[in-house]
C-alpha positions in Angstrom: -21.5 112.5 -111.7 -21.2 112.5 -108.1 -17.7 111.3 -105.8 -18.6 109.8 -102.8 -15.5 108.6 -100.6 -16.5 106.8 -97.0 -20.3 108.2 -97.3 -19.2 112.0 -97.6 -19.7 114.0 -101.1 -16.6 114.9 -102.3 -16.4 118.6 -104.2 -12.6 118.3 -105.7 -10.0 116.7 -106.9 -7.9 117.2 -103.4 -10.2 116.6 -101.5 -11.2 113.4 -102.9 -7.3 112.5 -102.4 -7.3 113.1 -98.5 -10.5 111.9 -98.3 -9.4 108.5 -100.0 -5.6 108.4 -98.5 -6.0 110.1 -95.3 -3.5 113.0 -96.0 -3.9 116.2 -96.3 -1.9 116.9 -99.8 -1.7 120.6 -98.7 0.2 119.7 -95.6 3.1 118.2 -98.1 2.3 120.8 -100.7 2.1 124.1 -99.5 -0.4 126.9 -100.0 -0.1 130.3 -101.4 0.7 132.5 -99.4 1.9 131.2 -96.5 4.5 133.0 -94.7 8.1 131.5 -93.7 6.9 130.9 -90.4 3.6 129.1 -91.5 6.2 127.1 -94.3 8.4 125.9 -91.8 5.5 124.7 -89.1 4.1 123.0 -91.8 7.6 121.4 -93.3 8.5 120.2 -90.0 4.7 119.0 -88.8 5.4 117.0 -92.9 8.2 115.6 -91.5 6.9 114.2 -88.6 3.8 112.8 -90.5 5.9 111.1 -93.4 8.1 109.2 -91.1 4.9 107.5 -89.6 3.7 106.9 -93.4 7.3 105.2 -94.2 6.5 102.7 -91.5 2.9 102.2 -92.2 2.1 103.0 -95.7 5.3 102.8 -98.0 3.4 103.6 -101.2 1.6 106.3 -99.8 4.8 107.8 -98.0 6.4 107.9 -101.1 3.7 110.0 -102.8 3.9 112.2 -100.1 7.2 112.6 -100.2 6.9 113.6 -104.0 4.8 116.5 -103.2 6.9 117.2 -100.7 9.9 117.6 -103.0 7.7 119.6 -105.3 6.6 121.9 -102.8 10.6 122.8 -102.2 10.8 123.5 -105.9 8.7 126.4 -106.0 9.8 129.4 -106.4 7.9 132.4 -104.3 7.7 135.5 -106.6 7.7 139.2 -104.7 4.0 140.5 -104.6 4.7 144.2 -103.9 4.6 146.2 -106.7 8.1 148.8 -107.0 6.7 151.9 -109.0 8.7 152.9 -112.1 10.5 155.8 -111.7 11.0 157.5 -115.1 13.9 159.4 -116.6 13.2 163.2 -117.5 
C-alpha cells in the first residue's frame, strides 16, 4: 500500500507526520547522537517554532510540545567503553 501526502510518496511513519503537519518531529525530538551543542541549537530553534504553533495551530503545538517533553526525558548513556581491569 502506498502513502501519498500532497503528491509526494511517503517512505515512513515520520516522514508521513511532517509531511502531513508541516513539522519536523525530529526538531522536537532529538536524534541520536547529537552533541550538547547540536541539542541546545535545536531546543532553542523548538522553542522559537512552538511559540508560532501556539498562536496558529493549538492542537498541533500541543503535540509538539509533547515530544518536546519526551525528548527532555531521555537519558544519554556513555558510549565509550572503560576496559576492565582485573585483580591478580
Amino acid at each position: 500500500m502506498r502513502n501519498i501526502v500532497g503528491g509526494r510518496l511517503v517512505f515512513s511513519g515520520s516522514e508521513f507526520a511532517e509531511l502531513a503537519m508541516g513539522i519536523d518531529p525530529e526538531l522536537f525530538a532529538g536524534t541520536a547522537g547529537e552533541t550538547a551543542m547540536e541539542r541546545a541549537a535545536r531546543l532553542d530553534a523548538a522553542r522559537d517554532v512552538l511559540a508560532d504553533l501556539w498562536r496558529e495551530d493549538p492542537e498541533l503545538a500541543a503535540y509538539a510540545a509533547s515530544l518536546l517533553a519526551e525528548s527532555a526525558r531521555v537519558i544519554e548513556l556513555p558510549t565509550r567503553r572503560t576496559a576492565r581491569r582485573w585483580a591478580a
